[in-house]
N, C-alpha and C positions, 0 to 999 in steps of 0.2 A: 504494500500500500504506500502512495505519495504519502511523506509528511503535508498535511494542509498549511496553505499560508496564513501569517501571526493575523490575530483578530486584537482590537483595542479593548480594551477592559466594559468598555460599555455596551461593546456589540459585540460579544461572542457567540458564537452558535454555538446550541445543542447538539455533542457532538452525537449523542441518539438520534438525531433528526437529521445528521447534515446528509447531502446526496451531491456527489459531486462525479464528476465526469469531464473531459475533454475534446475540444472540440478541434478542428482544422479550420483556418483560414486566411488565405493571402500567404501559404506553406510556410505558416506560423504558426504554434501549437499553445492552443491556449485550457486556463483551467479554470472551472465553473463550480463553484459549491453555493449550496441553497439549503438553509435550514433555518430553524425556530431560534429567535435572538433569547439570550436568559435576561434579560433584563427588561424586556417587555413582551407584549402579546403581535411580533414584527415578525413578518419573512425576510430575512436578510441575503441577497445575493452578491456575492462575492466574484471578481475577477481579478487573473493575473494571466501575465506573457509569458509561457515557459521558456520564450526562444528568446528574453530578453534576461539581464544581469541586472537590473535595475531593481532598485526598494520599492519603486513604483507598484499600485496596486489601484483596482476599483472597487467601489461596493456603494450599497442604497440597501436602506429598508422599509419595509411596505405593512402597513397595517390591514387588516382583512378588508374592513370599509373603503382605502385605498385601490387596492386591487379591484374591490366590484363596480366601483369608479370607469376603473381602466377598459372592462370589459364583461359583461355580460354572465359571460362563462364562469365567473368565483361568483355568481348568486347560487352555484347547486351544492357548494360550499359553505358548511354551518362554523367551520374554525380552520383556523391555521393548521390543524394536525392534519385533516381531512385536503388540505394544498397541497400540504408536503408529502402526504402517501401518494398522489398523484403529478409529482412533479414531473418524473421519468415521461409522463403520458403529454404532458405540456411542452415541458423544454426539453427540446432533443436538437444533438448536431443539426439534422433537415430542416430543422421549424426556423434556425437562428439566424441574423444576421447580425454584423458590427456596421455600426457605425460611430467614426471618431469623431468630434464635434468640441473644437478648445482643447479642453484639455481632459475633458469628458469622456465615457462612450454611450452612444443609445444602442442599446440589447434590444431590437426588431424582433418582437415573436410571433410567427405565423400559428395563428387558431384555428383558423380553420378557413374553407373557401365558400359562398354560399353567392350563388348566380354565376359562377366565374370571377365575383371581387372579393381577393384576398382581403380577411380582415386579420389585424394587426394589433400587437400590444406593444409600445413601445417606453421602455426601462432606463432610465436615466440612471447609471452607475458614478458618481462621482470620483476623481480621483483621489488618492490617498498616498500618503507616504509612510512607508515604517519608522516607527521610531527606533531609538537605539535599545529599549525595553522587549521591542515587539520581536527585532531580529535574536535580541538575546534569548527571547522566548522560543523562537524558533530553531535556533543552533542549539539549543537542551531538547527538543520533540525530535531533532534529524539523529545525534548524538544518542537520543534514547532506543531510536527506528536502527540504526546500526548496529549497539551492543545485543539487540533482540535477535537481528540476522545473523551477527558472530555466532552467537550463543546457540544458535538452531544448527549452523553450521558446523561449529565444536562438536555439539552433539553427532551428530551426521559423521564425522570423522572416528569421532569415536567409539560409534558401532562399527565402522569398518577397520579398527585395530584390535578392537575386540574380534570379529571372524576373520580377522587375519591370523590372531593369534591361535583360535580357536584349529584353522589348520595347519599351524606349524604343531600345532599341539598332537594332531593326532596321526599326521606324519611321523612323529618321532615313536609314537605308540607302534606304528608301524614297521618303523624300521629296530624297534626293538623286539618286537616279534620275530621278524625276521630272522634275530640277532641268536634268540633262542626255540631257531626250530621250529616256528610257526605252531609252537605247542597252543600260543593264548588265541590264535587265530579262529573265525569262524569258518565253515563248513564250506562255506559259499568261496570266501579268501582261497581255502587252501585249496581248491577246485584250481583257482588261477594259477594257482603257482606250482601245481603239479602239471596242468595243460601242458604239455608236448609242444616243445616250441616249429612251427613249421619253417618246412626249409627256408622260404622265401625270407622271413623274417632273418635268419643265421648268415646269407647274403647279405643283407642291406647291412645288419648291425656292423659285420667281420671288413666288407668292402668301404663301406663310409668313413671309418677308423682308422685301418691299415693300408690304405692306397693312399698320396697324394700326386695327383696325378694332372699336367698341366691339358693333357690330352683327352683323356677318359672323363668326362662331366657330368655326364649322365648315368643314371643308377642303372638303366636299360644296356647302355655299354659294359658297365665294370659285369655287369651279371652274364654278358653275352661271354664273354671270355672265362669268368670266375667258372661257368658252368662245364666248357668244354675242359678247365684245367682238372675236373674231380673226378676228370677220365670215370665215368659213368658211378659216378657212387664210390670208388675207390677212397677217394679224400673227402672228410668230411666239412673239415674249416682249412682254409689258406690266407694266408696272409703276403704282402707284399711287402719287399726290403729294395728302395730306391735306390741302386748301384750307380747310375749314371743319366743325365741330360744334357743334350747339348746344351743348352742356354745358360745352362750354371759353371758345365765344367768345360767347355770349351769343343769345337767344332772339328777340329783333329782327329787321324783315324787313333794317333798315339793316345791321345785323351778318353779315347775310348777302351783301350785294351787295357791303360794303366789301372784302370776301375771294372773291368769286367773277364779280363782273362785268370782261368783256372775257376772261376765259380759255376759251380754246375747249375741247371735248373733255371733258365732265365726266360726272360718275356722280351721280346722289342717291340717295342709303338711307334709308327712311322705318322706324322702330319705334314702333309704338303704343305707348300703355300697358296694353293687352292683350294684347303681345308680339306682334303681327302683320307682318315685315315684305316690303316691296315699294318699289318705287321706280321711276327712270328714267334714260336718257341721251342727254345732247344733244353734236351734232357743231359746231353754232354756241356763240357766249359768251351767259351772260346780262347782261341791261343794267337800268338804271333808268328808260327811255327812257319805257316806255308804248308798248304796241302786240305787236304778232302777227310772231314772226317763223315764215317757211315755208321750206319745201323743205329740208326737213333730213331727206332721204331715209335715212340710218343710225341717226333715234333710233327708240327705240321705249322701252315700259315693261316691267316684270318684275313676278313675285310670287315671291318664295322660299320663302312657307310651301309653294306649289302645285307651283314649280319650273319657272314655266310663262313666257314670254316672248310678250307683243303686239306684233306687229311694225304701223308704218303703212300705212293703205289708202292708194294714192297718190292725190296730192293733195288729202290730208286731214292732210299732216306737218308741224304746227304749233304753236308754243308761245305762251305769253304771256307777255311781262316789263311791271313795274310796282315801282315800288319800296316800295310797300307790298303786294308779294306775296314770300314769300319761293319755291323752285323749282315752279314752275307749271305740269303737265303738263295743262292743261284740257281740251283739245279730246282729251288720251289718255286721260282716263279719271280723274284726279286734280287738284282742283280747291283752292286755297289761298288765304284771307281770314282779313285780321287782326281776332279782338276784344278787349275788358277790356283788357290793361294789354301792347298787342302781343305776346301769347303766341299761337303759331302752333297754331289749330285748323284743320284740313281737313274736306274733303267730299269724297266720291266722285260724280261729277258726271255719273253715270248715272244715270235714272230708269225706261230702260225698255231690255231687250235688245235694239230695233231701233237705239235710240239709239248704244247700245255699240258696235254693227257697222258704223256708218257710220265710224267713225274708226280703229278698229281690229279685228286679225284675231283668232279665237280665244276671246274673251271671250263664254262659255257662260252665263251667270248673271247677272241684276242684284247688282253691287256682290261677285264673287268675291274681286275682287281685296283686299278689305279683310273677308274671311271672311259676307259678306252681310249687311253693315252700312253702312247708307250715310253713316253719319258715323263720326269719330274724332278723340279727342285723339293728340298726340304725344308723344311719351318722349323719342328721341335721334333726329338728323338731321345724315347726315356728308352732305359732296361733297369729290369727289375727280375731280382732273383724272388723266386715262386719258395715259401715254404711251405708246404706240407704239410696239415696234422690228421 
């Protein structure tokens, strides 16, 4: 509720009686109170500017025999109380006009229409100024209207530290249950916590954790790979140990072998600069050695834009290490040679679909695997050694 503006000691309204309201006009916002004066038997009408700063103020008061003066309409009217229950019905925003007049205003109220001619009540509000009493009267009523809203507001606050506490409270119940065994627990609780966690769930928790991965974003990627690594149920959780990135450790095929040769069990993630990625995984380590290692019956290559996995034709399952190659899946489909200033450019090292299918299964398209392009630059290139549990 507005605090109401200060009244003089001789014309205060009944604040039982007052009716006040706000009007629009000339997109000025003004405020209008109307109620029974204590000090006499007067309807006292009150104005003020809310869009103004000023102490400035209007008001008049009307004795009943005045008013039926004015206009016909206060004869169905036996007192003042019987005006004021019907004020809302009289004066309303639509019925009002202002008019400024000196330093006056005349309150125009439309009663009603009869033939088409508007008849009219028009109210002489004089103006007024506050005194330094009246403002002081009113800066105690704004003052009292604040500490009321604090006070609701406190309160308000402090039923939500209360149920805030209330569930820190029973968290802790919880995880002391937990603590012992879920012995204190309900029927319902230990339903939960005995439920069989589903695979998908052991994915997201194990992958979201242990991969960080500049490549893999998406939980639909890390799972596409995480699922072909548990070679069918074989493994139950894996987890990944970051060996190596180009963008961290440097672009070099040396950079690469100093962080990834002799570790067995590895993953490569290939990103073009066309955002394309695909990659591989070997069961053996790579080395600087020179030469072909074979029978690494569990690797194979992947595509994640396609979502699609090459598995080896056997005895076709072989890789090449050189220490000027950085991860070399050649005879799978993925071919790597250094030029310019050892920055890793690849090739896709099919030329013709019969080509493709001698070493691996699946591969429908010359050069799918790199969106049918048989060359590429590189953007980013992780390995990651695969552990096993």
């Amino acid at each position: 509720m507005e605090p109401f503006f200060s009244n003089n000691a001789e014309n205060i309204l009944v604040q039982e009686s007052l009716v006040e309201f706000k009007i629009i006009k000339d997109e000025k916002n003004y405020l209008i109170q109307i109620g029974k004066s204590t000090s006499s038997e007067k309807l006292g009408i009150k104005l003020k500017n809310l869009s103004s700063v000023t102490n400035i103020y209007h008001e008049n008061f009307f004795t009943l025999e005045e008013l039926q003066k004015l206009n016909i309409i206060f004869f169905n009217f036996n007192n003042l109380d019987n005006v004021i229950s019907k004020t809302k019905d009289i004066f309303y925003e639509k019925n009002i006009s202002l008019k400024f007049e000196n330093n006056n205003v005349i309150l125009n109220v439309n009663i009603s229409k009869d033939n088409n001619e508007e008849k009219l009540i028009s109210l002489e509000l004089k103006q007024k100024v506050f005194t330094l009493g009246e403002i002081c009267q009113d800066l105690c009523k704004e003052v009292l209207y604040l500490k009321n809203k604090m006070k609701e507001k406190d309160k308000k606050n402090a039923n939500k530290i209360n149920e805030l506490k209330n569930e820190i409270n029973q968290l802790k119940n919880e995880i002391n249950q937990l603590k012992n065994g879920g012995k204190d627990l309900k029927i319902n609780d230990k339903e939960k916590i005995n439920k069989p966690i589903v695979n998908n769930e052991i994915k997201a928790n194990n992958n979201e954790i242990k991969i960080d991965s500049k490549i893999l974003i998406k939980k639909q990627e890390i799972d596409f790979i995480t699922n072909r690594l548990k070679f069918n149920g074989k493994y139950k959780n894996i987890s990944y140990r970051l060996l190596y990135r180009k963008t961290r450790d440097g672009e070099q095929a040396i950079n690469f072998h100093q962080k990834c040769d002799g570790v067995p069990k590895t993953i490569s993630i290939f990103k073009t600069v066309k955002g394309r990625k695909f990659g591989g995984y070997i069961d053996k380590a790579w080395s600087c050695n020179g030469g072909w290692i074979k029978n690494d019956e569990n690797c194979f290559i992947f595509s994640i834009d396609l979502m699609k996995i090459y598995n080896p034709l056997k005895g076709m399952d072989k890789y090449y290490c050189n220490k000027s190659y950085g991860p070399n899946f050649s005879e799978f489909g993925l071919y790597n040679h250094i030029v310019g200033k050892n920055s890793f450019v690849l090739s896709v090292n099919v030329k013709e679909k019969d080509e493709a299918n001698k070493y691996f299964s699946g591969f429908n398209s010359d050069y799918e695997i790199n969106g049918g392009e048989s060359k590429f630059q590189l953007d980013e290139l992780e390995v990651y050694q695969v552990i096993f549990q």
